[in-house]
N, C-alpha and C positions, 0 to 999 in steps of 0.2 A: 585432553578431555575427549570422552568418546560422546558423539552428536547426534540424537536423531535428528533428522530435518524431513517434513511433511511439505510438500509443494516446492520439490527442490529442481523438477525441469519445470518450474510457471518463470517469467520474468525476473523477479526479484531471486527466488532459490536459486535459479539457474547462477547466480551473482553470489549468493550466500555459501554454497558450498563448497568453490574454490577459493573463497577467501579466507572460509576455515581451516580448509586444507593448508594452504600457505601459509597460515598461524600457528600449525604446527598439530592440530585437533585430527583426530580421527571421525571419520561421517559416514554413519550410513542414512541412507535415504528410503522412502515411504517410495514402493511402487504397485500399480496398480495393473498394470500390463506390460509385455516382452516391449514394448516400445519403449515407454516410461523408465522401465530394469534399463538397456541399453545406456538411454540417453545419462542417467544416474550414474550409472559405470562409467561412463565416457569424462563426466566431471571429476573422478578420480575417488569416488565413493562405494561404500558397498552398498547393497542391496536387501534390504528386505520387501517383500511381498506381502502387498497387501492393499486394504483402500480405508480411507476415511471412515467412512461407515461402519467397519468393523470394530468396537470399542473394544475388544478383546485382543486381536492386533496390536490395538495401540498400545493399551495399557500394557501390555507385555514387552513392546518394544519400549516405551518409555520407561519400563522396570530397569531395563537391563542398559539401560545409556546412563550417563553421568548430567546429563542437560537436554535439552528440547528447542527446537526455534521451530515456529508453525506458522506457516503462512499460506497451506492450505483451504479453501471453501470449500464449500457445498456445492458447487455453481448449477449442478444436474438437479438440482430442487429448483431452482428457480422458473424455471416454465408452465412447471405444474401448479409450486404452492408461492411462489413470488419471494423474495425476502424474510416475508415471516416465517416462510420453512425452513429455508438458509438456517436463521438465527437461531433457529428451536435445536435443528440438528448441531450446529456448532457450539451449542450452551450443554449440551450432552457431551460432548468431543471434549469440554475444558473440564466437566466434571468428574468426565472417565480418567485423563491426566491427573485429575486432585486424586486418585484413590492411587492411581500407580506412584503417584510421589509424595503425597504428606508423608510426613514429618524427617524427611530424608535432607531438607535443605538445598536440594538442587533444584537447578535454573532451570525457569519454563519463559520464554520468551514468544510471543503472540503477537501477531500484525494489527492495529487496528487503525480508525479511520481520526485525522488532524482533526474532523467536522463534531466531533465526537461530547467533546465540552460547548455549552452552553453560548457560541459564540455571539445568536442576537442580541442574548441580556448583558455581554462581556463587558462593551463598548470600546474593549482594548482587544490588543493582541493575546492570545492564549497562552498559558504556561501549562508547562509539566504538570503544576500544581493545582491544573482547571481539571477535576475528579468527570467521568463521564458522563452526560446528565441521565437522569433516570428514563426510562423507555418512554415514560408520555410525561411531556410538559405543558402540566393543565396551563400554563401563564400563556402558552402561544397556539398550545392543542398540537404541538408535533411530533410525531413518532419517530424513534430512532431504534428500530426493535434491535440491532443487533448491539446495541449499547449495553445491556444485561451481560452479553459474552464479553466484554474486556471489563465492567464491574464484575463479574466470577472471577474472573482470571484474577485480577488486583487482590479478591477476597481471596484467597488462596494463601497469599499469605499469612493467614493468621492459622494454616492449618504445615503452617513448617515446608511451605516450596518458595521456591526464590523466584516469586513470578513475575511478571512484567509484561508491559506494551508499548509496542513502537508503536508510537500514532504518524500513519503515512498519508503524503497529501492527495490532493490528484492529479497533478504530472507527478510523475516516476516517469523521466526520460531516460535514454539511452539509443543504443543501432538495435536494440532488438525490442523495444519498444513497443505494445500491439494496444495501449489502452485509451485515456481520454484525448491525448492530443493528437493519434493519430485516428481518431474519428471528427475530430476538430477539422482537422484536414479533408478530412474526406468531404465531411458536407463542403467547406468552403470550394471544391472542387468542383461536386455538383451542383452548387445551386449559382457559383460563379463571384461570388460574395461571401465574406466575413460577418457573422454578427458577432454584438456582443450586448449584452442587456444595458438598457437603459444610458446610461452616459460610462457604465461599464468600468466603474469606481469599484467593485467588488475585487477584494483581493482572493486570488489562488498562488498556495503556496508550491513550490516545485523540489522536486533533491534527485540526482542522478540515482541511478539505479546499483551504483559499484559504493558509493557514498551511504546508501540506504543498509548493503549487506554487509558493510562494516559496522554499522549501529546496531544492527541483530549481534555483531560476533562482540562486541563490548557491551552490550546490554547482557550476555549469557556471561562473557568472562567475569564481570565485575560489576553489575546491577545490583543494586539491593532489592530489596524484596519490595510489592506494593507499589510501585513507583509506573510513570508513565515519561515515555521519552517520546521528542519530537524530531523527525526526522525532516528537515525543512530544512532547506540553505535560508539564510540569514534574510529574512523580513517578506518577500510576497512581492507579487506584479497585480498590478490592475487587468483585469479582466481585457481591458481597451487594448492595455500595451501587447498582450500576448496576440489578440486578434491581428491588429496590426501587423506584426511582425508574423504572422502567415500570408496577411495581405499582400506584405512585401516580399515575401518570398516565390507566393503562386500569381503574383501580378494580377491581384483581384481586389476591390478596395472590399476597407473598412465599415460596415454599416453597423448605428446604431438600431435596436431591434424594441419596439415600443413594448411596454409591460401587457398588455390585453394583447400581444400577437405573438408571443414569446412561443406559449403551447398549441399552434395553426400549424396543419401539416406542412405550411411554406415554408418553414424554416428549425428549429429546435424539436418540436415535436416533444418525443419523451426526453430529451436533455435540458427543457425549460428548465425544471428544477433542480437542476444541478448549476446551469450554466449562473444562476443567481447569487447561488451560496457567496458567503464572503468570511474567508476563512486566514485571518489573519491571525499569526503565532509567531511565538518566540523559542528558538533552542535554547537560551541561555545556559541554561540547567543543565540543559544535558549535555553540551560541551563543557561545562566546567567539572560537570557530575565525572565524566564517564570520560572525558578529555579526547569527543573525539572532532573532527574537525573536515569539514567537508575538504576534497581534496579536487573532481575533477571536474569536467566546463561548466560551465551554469546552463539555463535552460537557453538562453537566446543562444550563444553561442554552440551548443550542442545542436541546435535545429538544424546546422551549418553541417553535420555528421557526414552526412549522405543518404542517411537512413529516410529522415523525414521527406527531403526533394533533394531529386536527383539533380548531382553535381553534373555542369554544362562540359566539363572536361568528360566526365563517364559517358557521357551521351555522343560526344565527338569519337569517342573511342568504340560504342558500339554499332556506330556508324560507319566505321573504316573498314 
C-alpha cells in the first residue's frame, strides 16, 4: 500500500513511518522545509513537498496514495488564534481529504485526543463506542472545539472513505519523548516538588510511542470505516501514582496541590486543567477489533529509559 503520512518527523510519525516501512508499505511523507525533506528521507520514505495549509497539496497527495494516517496540527495558529484556530483550520484539512477520497473506499486514519468522549457524564471507563461529544456541553458548559474534527472525520464515512481515529492519551512515552511528561518533570525540577491535584485519584491513561504507531498502521490496514480506536495500554494510573514515581526518581516528594491553588503561578499555572482531567478507558475493542497488542515497557518502567533522568552509570561515564 502506498502511504501518505502528514507529521511524519513529530514524535509519533517519526514511530509511524518505519513501521510501515517494515510492514512491507510504501510511504511518502508531507514536508515542509529541506530539514523536514531530509529528516523524511532518512526514515526511509519519499518526499513530497509541501505544508498543511496547502489544501491543494494535500488533496492531491491524498488523490494519488492508496491511504492516509495524519497526525499533523496546526500548532503555528496557536499563539495567535489559541485552539479555536487549530480546530477551524484542521476541520478544513479533514474536509479537503473528504473531496480527495469519497467514494474510493480508502483509509484515512486521524490522531485524536482519549479526552474526547464524554468522560465526566461516563462514570466508567471509555470505549471505542463513546462517540466524541459535541463541541459545547450545555450539561457542564465545556468546550472541546477540536472535537468537530474527529466527528468529520468519523462522518466521512458515509461519503465512501475508510476513515478513523486513534484516540491518544496524554503520556505517549518513549527516549524521544518531548510532551506532557517531560514538562511534568520539568516543573518538578523547578519548583523542587511533585504535585498532583487533590488526593490525585484522576486517572491518566499512557501507551508507548512504537505501540501507538502500530495502531495507526492496523487501524489503515484493516479498520473499518466510522469507528474510533484507543490507544491506551490496559486501564490507567492515578494521577498520585505517576507523580510519585518522578518524586522518586528526581528525589523530590510528592505533594498534594489544593483545588483553589491548582491555577496560582506557584505551581500548574496553565496545566491546572489539564492536570485534573480524569481520563479512564478501555482498548478492549480495539484489540480484539484490530488484534493489536501493546508490545513494549509500560510507562513506569520506560521512565527507567534514560531519556527522562539520567542514568548514574551515564553520569560516572561523563565524568571520567
Amino acid at each position: 500500500m502506498h502511504v501518505l503520512v502528514t507529521g511524519g518527523t513529530g514524535h509519533i510519525g517519526s514511530y509511524i513511518i518505519p513501521d510501515l516501512i517494515a510492514a512491507g508499505h510504501e510511504v511518502t511523507g508531507l514536508a515542509r522545509s529541506d530539514t523536514s525533506a531530509a529528516a523524511v528521507a532518512a526514515l526511509g520514505a519519499k518526499v513530497v513537498r509541501g505544508d498543511i495549509s496547502d489544501l491543494d497539496v494535500l488533496k492531491a497527495a491524498a488523490a494519488e496514495s492508496d491511504g492516509v494516517i495524519h497526525v499533523a496540527h496546526r500548532q503555528d495558529l496557536l499563539p495567535s488564534g489559541g485552539i479555536d484556530a487549530v480546530a477551524a483550520a484542521e476541520l478544513q484539512i479533514m474536509l479537503a481529504y473528504g473531496e480527495a477520497l469519497a467514494g474510493t473506499g480508502k483509509p484515512l486514519v486521524v490522531s485524536g485526543s482519549i479526552g474526547s468522549p464524554a468522560w465526566e457524564d461516563l462514570h466508567r471507563p471509555a470505549t471505542e463506542r463513546d462517540p466524541a461529544l459535541p463541541v459545547r456541553n450545555e450539561h457542564k458548559g465545556t468546550l472541546r472545539v477540536r472535537n468537530d474534527v474527529e466527528r468529520t472525520v468519523i462522518g466521512l464515512a458515509e461519503q465512501g472513505v475508510r476513515s478513523s481515529i486513534v484516540r491518544i492519551p496524554p503520556i505517549a512515552h518513549s527516549t524521544t519523548d518531548a510532551g506532557f511528561l517531560p514538562l511534568l518533570i520539568g516543573l518538578a525540577k523547578e519548583k523542587g516538588v511533585i504535585g498532583y491535584p487533590g488526593e490525585g485519584a484522576n486517572v491518566w491513561p499512557a501507551v508507548h510511542g512504537r505501540d501507538l504507531a502500530s495502531l495507526f498502521r492496523l487501524a489503515l490496514e484493516k479498520g473499518p470505516a466510522g469507528k474510533y480506536w484507543h490507544g491506551v495500554e490496559d486501564g490507567g494510573f492515578r494521577f498520585r501514582e505517576i507523580a510519585e514515581a518522578i518524586g522518586s526518581r528526581l528525589g523530590v516528594p510528592a505533594v498534594s496541590i489544593p483545588a483553589d491553588a491548582l491555577m496560582l503561578p506557584g505551581y500548574f499555572g496553565f496545566l491546572a486543567n489539564l492536570v485534573t482531567l480524569d481520563l479512564p478507558a478501555s482498548n478492549l475493542i480495539t484489540r480484539q477489533t484490530l488484534g493489536w497488542q501493546p508490545a513494549e515497557r509500560g510507562l513506569f518502567e520506560d521512565m527507567d529509559n534514560g531519556h527522562y533522568f539520567p542514568r548514574q552509570a551515564d553520569s560516572r561515564v561523563a565524568m571520567a
